[in-house]
C-alpha positions in Angstrom: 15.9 4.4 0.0 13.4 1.7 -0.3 15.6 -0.7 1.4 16.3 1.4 3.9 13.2 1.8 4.8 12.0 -1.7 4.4 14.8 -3.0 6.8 13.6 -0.1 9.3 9.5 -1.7 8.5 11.4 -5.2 9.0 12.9 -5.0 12.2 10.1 -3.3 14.1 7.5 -5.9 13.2 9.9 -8.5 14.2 9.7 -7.3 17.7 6.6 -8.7 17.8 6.3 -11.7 15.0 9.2 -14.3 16.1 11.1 -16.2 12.9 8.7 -15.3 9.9 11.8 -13.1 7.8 10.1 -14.7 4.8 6.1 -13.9 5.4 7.1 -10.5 6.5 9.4 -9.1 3.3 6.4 -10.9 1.3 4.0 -8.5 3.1 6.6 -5.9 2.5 6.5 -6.1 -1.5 2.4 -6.6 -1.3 2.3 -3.0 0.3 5.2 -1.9 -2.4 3.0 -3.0 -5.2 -0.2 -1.9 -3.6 -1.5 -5.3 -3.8 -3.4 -7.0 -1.4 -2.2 -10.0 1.0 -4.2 -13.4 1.5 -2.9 -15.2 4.7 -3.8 -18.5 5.2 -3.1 -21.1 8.3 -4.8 -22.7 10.9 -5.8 -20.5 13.8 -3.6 -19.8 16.4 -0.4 -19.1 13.7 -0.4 -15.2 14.1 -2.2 -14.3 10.9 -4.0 -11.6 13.1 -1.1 -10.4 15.1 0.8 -10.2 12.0 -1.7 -8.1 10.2 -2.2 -5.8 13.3 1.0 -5.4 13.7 2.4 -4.3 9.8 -0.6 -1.8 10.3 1.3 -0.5 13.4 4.3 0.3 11.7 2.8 1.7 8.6 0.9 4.7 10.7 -2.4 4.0 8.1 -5.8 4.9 9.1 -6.8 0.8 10.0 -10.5 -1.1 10.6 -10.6 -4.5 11.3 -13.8 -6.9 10.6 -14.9 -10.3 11.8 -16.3 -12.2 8.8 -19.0 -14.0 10.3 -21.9 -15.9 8.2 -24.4 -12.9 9.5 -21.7 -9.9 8.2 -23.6 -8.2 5.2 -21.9 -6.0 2.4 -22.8 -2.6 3.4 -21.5 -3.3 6.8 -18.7 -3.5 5.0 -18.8 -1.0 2.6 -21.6 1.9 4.2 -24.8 3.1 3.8 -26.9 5.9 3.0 -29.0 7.0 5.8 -31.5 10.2 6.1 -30.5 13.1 8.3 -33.6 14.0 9.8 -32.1 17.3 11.2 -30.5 17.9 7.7 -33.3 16.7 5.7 -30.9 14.8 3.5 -29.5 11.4 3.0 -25.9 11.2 4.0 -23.0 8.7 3.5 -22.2 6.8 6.7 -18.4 5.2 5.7 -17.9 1.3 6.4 -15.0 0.2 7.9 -13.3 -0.4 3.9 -12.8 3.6 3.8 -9.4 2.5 5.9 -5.9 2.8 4.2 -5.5 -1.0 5.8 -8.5 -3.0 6.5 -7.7 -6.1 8.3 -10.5 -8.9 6.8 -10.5 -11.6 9.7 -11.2 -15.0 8.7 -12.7 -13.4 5.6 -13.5 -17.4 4.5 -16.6 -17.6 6.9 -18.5 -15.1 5.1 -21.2 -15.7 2.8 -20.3 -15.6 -0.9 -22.2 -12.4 -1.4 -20.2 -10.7 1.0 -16.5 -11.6 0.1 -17.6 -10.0 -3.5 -18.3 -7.0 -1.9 -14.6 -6.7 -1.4 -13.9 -7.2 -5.3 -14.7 -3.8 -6.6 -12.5 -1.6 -3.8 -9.3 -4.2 -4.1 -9.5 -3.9 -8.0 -10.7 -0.7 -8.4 -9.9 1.2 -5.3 -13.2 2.9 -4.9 -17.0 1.6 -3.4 -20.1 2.0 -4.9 -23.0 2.2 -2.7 -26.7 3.0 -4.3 -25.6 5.1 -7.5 -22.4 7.1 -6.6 -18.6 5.9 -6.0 -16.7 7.1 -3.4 -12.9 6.5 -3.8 -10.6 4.7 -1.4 -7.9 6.8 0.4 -4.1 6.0 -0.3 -2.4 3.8 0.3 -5.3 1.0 0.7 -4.2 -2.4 1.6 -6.1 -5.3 2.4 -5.0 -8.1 4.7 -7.1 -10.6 5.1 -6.7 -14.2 7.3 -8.2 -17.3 6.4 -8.8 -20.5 7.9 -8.2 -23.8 5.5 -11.1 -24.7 3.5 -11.0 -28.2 5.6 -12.5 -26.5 8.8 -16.1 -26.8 9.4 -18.0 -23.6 8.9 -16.0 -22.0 6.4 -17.1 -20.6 2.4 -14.2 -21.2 -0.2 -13.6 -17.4 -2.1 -14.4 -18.0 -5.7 -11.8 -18.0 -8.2 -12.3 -13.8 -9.1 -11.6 -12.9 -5.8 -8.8 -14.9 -5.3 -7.3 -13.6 -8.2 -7.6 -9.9 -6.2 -4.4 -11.0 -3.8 -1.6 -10.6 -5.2 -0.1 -12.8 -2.9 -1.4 -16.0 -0.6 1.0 -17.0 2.5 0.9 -19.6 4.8 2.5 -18.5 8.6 3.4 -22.3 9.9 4.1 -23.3 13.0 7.4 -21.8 14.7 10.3 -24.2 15.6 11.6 -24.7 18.6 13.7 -22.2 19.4 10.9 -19.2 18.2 8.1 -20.8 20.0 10.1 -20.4 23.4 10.9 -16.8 22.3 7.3 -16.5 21.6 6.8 -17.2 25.4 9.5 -15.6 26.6 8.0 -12.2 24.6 4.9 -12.6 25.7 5.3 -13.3 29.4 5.0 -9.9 30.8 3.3 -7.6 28.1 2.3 -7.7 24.9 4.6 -6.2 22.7 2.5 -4.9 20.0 0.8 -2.3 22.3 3.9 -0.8 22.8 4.6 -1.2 18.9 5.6 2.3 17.5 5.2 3.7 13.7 8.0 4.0 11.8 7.1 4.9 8.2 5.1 7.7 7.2 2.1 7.0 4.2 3.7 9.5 2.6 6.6 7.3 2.4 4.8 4.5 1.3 3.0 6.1 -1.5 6.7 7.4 -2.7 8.1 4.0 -2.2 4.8 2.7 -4.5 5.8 4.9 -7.1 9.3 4.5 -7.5 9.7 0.3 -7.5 8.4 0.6 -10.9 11.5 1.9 -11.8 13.4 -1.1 -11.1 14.8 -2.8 -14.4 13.4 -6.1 -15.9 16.1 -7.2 -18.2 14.7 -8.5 -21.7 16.0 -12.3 -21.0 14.3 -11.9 -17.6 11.2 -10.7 -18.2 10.8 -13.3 -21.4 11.9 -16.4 -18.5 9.1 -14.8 -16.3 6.4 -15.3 -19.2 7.6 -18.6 -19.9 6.9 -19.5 -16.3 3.5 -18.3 -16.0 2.4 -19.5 -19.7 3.7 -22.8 -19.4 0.6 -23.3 -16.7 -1.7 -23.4 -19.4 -0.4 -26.2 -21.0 0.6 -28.1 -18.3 -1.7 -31.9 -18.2 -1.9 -31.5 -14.2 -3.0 -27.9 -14.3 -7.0 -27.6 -15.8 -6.5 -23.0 -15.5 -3.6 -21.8 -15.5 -2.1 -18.1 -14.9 -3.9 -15.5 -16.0 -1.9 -12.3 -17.7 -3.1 -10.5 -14.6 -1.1 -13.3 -12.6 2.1 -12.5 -15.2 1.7 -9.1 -14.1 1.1 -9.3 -10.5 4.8 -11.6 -11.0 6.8 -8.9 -12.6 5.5 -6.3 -9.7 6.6 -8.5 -6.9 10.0 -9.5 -8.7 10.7 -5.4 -9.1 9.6 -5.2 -5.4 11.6 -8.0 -4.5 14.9 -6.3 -6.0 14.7 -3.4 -4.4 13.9 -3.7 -0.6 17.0 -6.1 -1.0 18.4 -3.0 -2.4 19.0 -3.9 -6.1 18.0 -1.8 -9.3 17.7 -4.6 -11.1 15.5 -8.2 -11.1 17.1 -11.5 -11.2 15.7 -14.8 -12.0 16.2 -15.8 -8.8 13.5 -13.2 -7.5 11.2 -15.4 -10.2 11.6 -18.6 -8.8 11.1 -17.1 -5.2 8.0 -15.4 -5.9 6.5 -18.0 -8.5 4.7 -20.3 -5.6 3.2 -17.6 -3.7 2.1 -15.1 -6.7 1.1 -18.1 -8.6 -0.3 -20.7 -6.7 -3.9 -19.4 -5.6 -5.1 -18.5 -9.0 -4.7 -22.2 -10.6 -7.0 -25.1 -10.5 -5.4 -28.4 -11.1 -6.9 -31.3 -11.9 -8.7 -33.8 -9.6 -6.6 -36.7 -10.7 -4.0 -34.4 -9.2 -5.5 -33.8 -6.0 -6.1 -37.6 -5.6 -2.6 -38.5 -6.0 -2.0 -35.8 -3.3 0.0 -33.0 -5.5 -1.2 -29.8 -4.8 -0.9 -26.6 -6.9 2.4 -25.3 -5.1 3.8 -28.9 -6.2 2.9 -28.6 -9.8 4.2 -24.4 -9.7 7.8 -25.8 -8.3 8.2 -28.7 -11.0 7.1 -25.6 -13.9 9.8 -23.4 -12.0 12.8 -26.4 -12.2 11.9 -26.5 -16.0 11.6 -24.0 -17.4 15.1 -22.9 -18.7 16.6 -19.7 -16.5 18.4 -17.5 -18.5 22.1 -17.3 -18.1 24.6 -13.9 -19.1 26.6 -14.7 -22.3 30.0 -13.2 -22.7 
């Protein structure tokens, strides 16, 4: 059932996003594990278009904010304001009470802002003055950001970060999808004309029942050893987390079953590793000057670590 309905989620957001099979199933299993997606490119990649368009096809209740330097958290979040009619103060909801709140080059807002976000992706509820209102289901946040490089922009601290559960770059298309691109695009824009296909109530059934796919003892052991042999690695100064181990497993089971297996395979491990893993390490700076970046170092942990192999 769930891969049914993944390839039905698949192919209507390809009408719109040309050659990205990969960046959409990894949006796919964020929704599945009701994680929280972190894409990252330079602009003009699709990271919006992209975002808008998986909230299309998921039918969700969606908000979308610029992150600008000026934003503030409870224009995010809400405010109390008195009802002079009423003679009462009354909750005015912020664009975050969305099931899928697109956060546009969340990167250019101030520190204090970005954190603002940390309490509804962990906890799935906002607190504003003294009471906590909780988020509806499913809640999904997909936010875009611009490389740290680019002028103007604030780098999300490490605890945020550690909210996605995954980070994905878009890249350029080739050839061949950049002249479908145009060809698409020449006439209308294919997203307004983008129609749902999945029900929330799907979603939320989906949710529940990928926990149910099996992580074989020798797997789930090869998965630890992957994400603990970070910390001891001389090029990595943090390494995983066991919230990183756990955001790994989810996506594996995820992984298995919109390709419509009951079971996880190392192979999901290795896949998943660089984009579950990547964003919450900090390597060293004698690694950055010799030009190896995290995703280097997470590749070079996956090839070593020994994958576990079926005995007879």
């Amino acid at each position: 059932m769930i891969a049914d309905t993944a390839a039905r989620l698949r192919e209507n957001i390809q009408k719109v996003i040309v050659g990205k099979d990969e960046t959409i199933d990894l949006a796919l299993i964020a929704m599945l594990c009701e994680g929280h997606l972190l894409l990252e490119d330079v602009p003009g990649t699709g990271k919006t278009t992209l975002a808008k368009t998986i909230a299309a096809s998921l039918g969700c209740t969606f908000r979308r904010v610029q992150f600008t330097p000026d934003l503030l958290p409870s224009d995010l979040t809400g405010i109390y304001y008195f009802n002079q009619k009423g003679q009462e103060f009354e909750f005015r909801p912020g664009p975050i009470m969305s099931q899928i709140l697109l956060a546009d080059e969340i990167n250019r807002a101030t520190p204090r802002t970005q954190s603002a976000l940390l309490e509804a992706m962990q906890e799935r509820q906002v607190t504003v003055d003294i009471f906590s209102h909780k988020l509806p289901r499913p809640f999904l946040v997909l936010a875009t950001q611009n490389p740290i490089e680019l002028e103007g922009t604030f780098p999300l601290p490490e605890a945020q970060l550690d909210r996605f559960l995954l980070k994905v770059g878009i890249g350029y298309p080739n050839e061949e999808g950049e002249n479908d691109i145009l060809l698409r695009f020449e006439r209308d824009d294919p997203l307004d004309m983008l129609e749902q296909v999945v029900q929330p109530e799907e979603i939320i059934e989906m949710q529940d029942k990928v926990r149910e796919v099996n992580v074989e003892v020798s797997v789930r052991r090869y998965l630890v050893h992957v994400c603990r042999a970070t910390r001891s690695h001389e090029e990595i100064a943090l390494g995983a987390s066991p919230r990183a181990t756990m955001a790994l497993y989810r996506t594996c089971q995820a992984r298995a079953a919109i390709q419509g297996r009951s079971f996880v395979i190392p192979d999901d491990v290795k896949i998943l590793a660089p984009h579950v893993l990547t964003h919450r390490l900090i390597v060293n700076p004698q690694t950055r000057l010799r030009g190896r970046t995290a995703q280097d170092v997470i590749r070079e942990v996956v090839d070593t670590v020994p994958v576990p192999v079926e005995t007879t």
